[in-house]
N, C-alpha and C positions, 0 to 999 in steps of 0.2 A: 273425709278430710277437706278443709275449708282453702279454698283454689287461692294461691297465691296472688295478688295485685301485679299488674304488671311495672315495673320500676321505671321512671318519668329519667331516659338520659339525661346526664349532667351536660355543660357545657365543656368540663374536662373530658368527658366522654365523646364527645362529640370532636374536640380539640386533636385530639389523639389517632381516634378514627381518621381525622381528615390531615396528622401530620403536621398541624400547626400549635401556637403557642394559645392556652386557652384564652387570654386577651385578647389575641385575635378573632376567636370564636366569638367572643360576646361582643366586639365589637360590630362584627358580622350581622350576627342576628340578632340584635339590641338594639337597633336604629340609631345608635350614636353619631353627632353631628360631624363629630370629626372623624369616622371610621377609617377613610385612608387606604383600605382595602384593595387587591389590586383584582382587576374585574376577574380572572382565570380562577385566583384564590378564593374569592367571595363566590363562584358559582359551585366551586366544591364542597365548602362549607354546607351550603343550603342542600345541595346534594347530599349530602349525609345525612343534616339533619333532617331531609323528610325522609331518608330510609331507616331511621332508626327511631321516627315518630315524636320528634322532638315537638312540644311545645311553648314557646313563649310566655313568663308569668306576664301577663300585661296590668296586672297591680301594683308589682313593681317597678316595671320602667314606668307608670303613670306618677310614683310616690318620686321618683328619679329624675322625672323632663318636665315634671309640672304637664305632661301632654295625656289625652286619651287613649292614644292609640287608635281611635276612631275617623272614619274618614265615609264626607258625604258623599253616593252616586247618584246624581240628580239626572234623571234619563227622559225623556218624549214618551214613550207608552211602552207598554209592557207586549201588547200584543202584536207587535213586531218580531215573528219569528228569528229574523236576517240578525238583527242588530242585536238580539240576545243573545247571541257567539260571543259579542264584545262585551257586553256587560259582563258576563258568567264568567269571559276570560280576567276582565279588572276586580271582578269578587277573588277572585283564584290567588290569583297575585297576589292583589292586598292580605289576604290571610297567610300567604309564604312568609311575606315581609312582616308579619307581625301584627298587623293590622285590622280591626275588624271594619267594614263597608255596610253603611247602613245605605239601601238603594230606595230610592224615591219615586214616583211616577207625577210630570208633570199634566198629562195628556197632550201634552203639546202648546199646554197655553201659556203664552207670554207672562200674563196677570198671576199667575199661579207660580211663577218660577220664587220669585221675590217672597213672597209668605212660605215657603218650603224651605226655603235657604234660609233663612233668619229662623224657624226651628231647628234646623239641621247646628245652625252658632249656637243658637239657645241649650243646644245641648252638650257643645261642647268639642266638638268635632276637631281636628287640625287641621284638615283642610279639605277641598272640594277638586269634585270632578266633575264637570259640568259638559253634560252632550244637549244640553238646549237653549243654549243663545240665539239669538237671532243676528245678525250684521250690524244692526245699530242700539245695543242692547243696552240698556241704560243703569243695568245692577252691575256691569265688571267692573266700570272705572270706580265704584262704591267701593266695592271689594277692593282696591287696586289699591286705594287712597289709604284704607284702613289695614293695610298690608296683611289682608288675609291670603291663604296661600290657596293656589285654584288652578285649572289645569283644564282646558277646553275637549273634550273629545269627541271627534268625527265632524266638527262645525269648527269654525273659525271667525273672529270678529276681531277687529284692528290688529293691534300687535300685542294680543293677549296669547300667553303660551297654549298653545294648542298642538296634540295629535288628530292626525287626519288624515285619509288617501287623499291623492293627485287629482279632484275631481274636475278640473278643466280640463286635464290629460286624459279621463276617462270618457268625457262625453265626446271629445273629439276621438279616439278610439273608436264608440263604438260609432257617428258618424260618418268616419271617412269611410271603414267597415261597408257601411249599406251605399256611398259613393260609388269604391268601388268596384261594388255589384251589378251597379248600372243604373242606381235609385235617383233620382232628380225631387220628386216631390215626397221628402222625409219630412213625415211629422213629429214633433216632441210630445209627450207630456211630462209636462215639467213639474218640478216640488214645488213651493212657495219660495217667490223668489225674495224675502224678505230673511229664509241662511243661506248660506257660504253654498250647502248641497244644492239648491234650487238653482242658484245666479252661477255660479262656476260649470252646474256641470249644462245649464245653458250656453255660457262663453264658449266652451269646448266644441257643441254644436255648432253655432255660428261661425267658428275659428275653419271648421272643416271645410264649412258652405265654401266661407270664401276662399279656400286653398283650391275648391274646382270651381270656381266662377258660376255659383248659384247663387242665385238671391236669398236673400232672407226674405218670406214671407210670414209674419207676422202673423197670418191666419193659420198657419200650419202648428201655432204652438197652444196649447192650452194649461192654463194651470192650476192646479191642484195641490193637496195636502199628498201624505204618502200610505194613506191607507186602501184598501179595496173598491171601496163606493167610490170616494172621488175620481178613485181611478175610471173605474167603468162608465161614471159619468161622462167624463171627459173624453174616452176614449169613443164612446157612444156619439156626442156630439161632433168628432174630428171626423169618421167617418160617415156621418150622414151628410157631409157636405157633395157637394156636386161633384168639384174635382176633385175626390179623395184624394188622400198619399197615399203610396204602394208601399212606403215602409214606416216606421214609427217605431223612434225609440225612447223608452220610458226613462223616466227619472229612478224606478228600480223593480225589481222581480215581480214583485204584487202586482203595482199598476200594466207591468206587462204580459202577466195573467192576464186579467182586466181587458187589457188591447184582443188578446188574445179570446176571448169569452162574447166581445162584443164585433168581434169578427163574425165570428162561428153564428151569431143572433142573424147577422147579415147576408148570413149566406157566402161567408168569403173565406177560402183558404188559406190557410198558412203552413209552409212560405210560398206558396204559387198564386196566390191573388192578393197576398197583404208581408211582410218579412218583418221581422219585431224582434227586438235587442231590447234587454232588461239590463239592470245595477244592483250591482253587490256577489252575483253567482251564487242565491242560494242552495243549500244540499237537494232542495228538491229539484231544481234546475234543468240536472242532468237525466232524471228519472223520468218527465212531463211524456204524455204519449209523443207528441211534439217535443223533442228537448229544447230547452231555451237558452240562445246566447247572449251572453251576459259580460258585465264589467264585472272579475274578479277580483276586489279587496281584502286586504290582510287583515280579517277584523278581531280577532283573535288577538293577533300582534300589537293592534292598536291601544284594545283593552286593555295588555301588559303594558308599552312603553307608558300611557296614561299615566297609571297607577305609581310607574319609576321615576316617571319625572314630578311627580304631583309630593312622594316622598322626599327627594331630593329639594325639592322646593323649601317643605316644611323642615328640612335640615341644614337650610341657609343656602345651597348651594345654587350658583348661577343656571338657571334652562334654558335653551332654545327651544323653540317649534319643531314638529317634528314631522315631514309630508311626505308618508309613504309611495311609492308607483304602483298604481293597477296594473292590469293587465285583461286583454279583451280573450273569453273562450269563444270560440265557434262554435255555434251546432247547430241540428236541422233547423233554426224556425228562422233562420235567416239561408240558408243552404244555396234557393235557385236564383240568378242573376235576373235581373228588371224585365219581366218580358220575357219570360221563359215561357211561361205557362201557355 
């Protein structure tokens, strides 16, 4: 006997299940401009619908809104374990909401951002999510002008809508942290300070210094890109100086591997001859024979809100900015106080 297909719920189906009017339902899961939905009803809805396996025709609401249903994630690199929690979280999303996410790889270049984004229009997209601006980016106000709908995540530039963690609040975090410990001579490696992550969560540093009346020296800060090599670069040259620092904290996890790798080259322990604070907390973090303490972000959460307000956008409706709070974990690779060892 030839197995039965499984039956695609209707939106009455779905209506019923969740106790509402099925207008409502399809306004819910339809992307309609004017939904109106009230947020407690609208999380129920989708609630059902994904336990009852609903799919959206996206044929039809494209023959409907004149819209694709498509939406660009134009991301810095792929090989960032950290930061693919937030992309996989804003693919996740966008496919709840209807949406399909076509994700992009800039490598991180400037020059490349610009030719990815005009095929991503070319093809019809309704709007973007952009996690690779830099501070003075010269494609937003294009887009801005030409009222395309776009949505900043984990970077920030002028007062273009963007999600993002507190990253002035995170470097000062994990700064005051190795203060105090009893650190005096803390050195950065910092990201490029030409995004928002680079130069913010540098301010955060310097913010710390001067709350205990350290200098800022200039020579304690090195900077780099956010992948492994630079890091170890970097981290290689800060400690081969005369008057090492006793602590250094990364612009994130990798380069604080990195720190951490070009210690161990050195002949220096950690944390009893070096103590090292990473960015972002990733999963392996906590697992490191050294565990590594880290600036905690919601990157997951980020992913989502992106995606909601990037919809929202493309539905007429007014956004703000949206700047999550970190939070600093503790763990052994910063553990002993200045001078313990």
């Amino acid at each position: 006997m030839t197995q039965r297909m499984h039956r695609q719920p209707t939106l009455k189906s779905i209506a019923a299940a969740a106790g509402v009017h099925p207008s409502t339902a399809s306004r819910a899961l339809n992307g309609h401009p004017d939904a109106r939905v009230p947020p407690e009803t609208l999380a129920r809805i989708q609630k059902v619908a994904r336990e009852l396996g609903y799919e959206p025709n996206p044929w039809a609401r494209s023959l409907r809104t004149q819209r694709t249903t498509m939406i660009g994630l134009v991301i810095p690199r792929l090989t960032d374990v950290v930061l693919a929690q937030m992309f996989e979280a804003a693919e996740e999303r966008a496919r709840i909401l209807g949406y399909q996410a076509i994700t992009v790889n800039t490598f991180d270049r400037e020059e490349s951002q610009r030719e990815i984004v005009n095929r991503l229009i070319d093809r019809r997209v309704d709007g973007l999510v952009l996690a690779t601006p830099t501070i003075d980016d010269q494609l937003l106000p294009v887009l801005a002008q030409d009222n395309f709908p776009f949505v900043l995540l984990n970077r920030a530039a002028g007062d273009h809508p963007s999600v993002r963690g507190d990253d002035e609040l995170g470097g000062y975090l994990a700064t005051r942290h190795l203060l105090e410990a009893g650190h005096r001579r803390i050195g950065h490696l910092a990201g490029p300070l030409t995004t928002s992550t680079g130069q913010f969560r540098l301010e955060g540093y310097k913010r710390a210094l001067r709350e205990f009346d350290v200098r800022f020296a200039p020579g304690l800060v090195r900077c780099g890109r956010f992948d492994a090599q630079s890091g170890l670069a970097a981290a290689e040259e800060l400690l081969a100086t005369r008057n090492r620092p006793t602590a250094v904290f990364a612009i994130n996890d990798v380069s604080a591997l990195a720190t951490m790798a070009a210690a161990r080259r050195r002949g220096l322990r950690v944390p009893d001859d070096l103590a090292v604070v990473g960015y972002n907390d990733s999963e392996t973090a906590a697992l490191l024979p050294i565990p590594l303490t880290s600036v905690h972000v919601p990157l997951p959460d980020m992913g989502h809100r992106a995606v909601e307000l990037l919809i929202d956008r493309i539905n007429g409706a007014a956004i703000e900015s949206v700047v999550l709070p970190p939070r600093l974990v503790v763990r052994d690779s910063s553990a002993r106080p200045a001078g313990a060892a």
